[in-house]
C-alpha positions in Angstrom: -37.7 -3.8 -68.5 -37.5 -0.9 -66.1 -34.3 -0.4 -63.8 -34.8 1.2 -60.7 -32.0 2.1 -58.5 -32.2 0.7 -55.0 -30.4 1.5 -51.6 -28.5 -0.9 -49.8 -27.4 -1.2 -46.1 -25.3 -2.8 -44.1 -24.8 -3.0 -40.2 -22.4 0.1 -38.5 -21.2 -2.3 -36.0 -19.2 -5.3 -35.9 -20.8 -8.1 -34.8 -18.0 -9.8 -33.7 -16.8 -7.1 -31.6 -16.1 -8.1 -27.7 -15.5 -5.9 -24.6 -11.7 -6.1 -24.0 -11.7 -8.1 -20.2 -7.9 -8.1 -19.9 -4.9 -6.0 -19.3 -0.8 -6.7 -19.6 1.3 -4.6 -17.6 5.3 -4.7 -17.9 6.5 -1.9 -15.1 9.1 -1.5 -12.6 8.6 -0.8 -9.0 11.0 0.7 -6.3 10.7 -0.2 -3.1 11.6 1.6 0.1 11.2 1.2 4.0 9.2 2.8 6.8 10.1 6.0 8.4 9.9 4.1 11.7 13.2 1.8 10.2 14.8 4.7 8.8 14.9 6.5 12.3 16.7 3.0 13.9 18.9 3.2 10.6 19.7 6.6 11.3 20.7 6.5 15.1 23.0 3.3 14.0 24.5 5.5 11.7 23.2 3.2 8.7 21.3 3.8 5.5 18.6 1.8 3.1 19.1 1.9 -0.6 15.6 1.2 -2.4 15.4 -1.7 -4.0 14.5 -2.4 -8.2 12.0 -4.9 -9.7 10.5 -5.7 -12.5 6.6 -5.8 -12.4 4.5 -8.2 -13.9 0.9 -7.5 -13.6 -2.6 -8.9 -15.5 -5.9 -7.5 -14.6 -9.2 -9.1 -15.1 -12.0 -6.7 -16.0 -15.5 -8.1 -15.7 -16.8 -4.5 -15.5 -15.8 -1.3 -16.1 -15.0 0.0 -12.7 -14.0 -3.7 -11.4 -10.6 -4.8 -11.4 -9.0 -8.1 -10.8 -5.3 -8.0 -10.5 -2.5 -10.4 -10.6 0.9 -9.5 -10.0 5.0 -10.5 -9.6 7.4 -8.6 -8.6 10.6 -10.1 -9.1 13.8 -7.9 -7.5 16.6 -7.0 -10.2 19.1 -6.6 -7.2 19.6 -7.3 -3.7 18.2 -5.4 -0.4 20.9 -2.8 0.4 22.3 -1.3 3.7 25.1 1.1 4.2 26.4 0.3 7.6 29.2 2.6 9.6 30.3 3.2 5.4 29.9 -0.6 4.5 27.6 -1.9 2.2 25.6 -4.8 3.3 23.7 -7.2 0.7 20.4 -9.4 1.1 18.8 -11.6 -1.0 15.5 -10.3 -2.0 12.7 -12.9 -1.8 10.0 -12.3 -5.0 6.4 -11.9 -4.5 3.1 -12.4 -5.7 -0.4 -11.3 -5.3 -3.7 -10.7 -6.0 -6.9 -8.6 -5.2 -9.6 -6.2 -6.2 -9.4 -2.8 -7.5 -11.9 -0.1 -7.8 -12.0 2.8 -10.6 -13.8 5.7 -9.3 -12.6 8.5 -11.3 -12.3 8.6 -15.4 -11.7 11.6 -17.4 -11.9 11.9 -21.3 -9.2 14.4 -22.0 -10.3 14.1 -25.7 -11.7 11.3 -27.8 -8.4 9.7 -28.1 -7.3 9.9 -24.0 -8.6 9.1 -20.9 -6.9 9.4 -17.5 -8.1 7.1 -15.0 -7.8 6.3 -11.4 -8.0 2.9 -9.4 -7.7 1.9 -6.0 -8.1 -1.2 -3.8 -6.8 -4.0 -1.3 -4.3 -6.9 -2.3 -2.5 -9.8 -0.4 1.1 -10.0 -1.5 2.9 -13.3 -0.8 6.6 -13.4 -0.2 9.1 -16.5 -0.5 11.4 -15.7 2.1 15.4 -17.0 1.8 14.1 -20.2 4.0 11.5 -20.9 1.8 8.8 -19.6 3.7 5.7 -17.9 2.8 4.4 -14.7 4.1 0.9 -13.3 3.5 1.2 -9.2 3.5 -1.8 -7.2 2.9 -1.1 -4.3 0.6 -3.4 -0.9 -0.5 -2.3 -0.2 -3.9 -3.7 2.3 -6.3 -2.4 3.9 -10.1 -2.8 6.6 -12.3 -3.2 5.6 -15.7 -3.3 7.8 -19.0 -5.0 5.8 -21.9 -3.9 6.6 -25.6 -6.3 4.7 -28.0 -8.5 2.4 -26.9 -5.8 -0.3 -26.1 -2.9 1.3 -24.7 -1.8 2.8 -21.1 1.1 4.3 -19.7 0.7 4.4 -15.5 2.5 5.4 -12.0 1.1 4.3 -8.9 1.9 3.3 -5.3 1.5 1.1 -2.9 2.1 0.3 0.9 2.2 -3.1 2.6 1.3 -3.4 6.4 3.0 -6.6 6.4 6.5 -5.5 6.1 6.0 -2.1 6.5 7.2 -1.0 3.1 6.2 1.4 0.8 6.4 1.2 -3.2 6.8 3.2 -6.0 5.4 1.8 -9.1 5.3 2.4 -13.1 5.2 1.0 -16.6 2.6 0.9 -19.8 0.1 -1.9 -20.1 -2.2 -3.0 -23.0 -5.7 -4.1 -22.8 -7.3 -6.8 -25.0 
C-alpha cells in the first residue's frame, strides 16, 4: 500500500455571508430657529433657547449609495423663550419622518475607516399640542466616520422649510 499525501481546500468565503441592509442610530439633535424669528425676538427684546431631543433613526440600504431613512425625534424639554427677562415654556410636539438619502462621497482613511457623506430630502410630521398633523419638508445631510465594518459615529444637519427651523444633529449608529 502506498500513501500519498494530498491537498485539501476549502472555500475563503462564507457562504452565508449577507450585505448588511440596515442601520440603528441613537443621537441627539438641537434645534434652533430662523434668523428671520431671531430679528422679531430681538426687537421685542426676547430670546430663543434651542431645544434637546433624542433621535431615533433606522435606515434601509438597498444599495450602497441609496438610503432609506426613518426617524423620531422626541424633545427632552420644552420650547423656550426669554421674554422682557421671563422665561416662557411650550410644549414641544414630537416628530417623525421619512425619505431618501444619497451618498456621494466615501473615503477609506485606512482599511479599518471610512468617512462618508450623505445628503437628501425628508418629510417630517409634527403632532401639534391640538393634535394636529403637519407635513414639513426637511434637507438633511450627515458626516459619518465608520470604525470596523459595523460601527459609525456621525454629526449632521438639517433645515426644515416648514417651520423654518434649523437642526443640529449627532450620535453613533450600527449597521447590520
Amino acid at each position: 500500500m502506498i500513501c500519498l499525501p494530498r491537498t485539501t481546500s476549502a472555500q475563503s468565503n462564507d457562504s452565508l455571508e449577507r450585505a448588511k441592509l440596515f442601520e440603528i442610530s441613537f443621537g441627539r439633535s438641537l434645534l434652533f430657529i430662523s434668523n428671520s424669528k431671531v430679528v422679531d425676538f430681538r426687537n421685542s427684546n426676547a430670546a430663543v433657547v434651542p431645544t434637546t431631543s433624542i433621535l431615533l433613526l433606522a435606515e434601509f440600504r438597498p444599495e450602497k449609495k441609496l438610503r432609506l431613512p426613518v426617524f423620531f425625534n422626541l424633545a427632552t424639554e420644552t420650547k423656550q423663550f426669554l421674554v422682557n427677562g421671563e422665561l416662557i415654556n411650550e410644549k414641544t410636539s414630537p416628530t417623525f419622518g421619512a425619505g431618501i438619502q444619497y451618498r456621494p462621497i466615501a473615503w477609506d482613511i485606512d482599511k479599518k475607516t471610512r468617512l462618508e457623506f450623505e445628503l437628501g430630502p425628508l418629510a417630517s410630521f409634527l403632532i401639534t399640542p391640538s393634535g394636529k398633523i403637519l407635513v414639513a419638508p426637511v434637507v438633511a445631510g450627515r458626516v459619518r466616520l465608520w470604525k470596523g465594518e459595523s460601527v459609525s459615529m456621525y454629526v449632521g444637519t438639517s433645515y426644515s422649510f416648514g417651520i423654518d427651523c434649523w437642526g443640529l444633529l449627532y450620535g453613533t449608529g450600527t449597521i447590520f
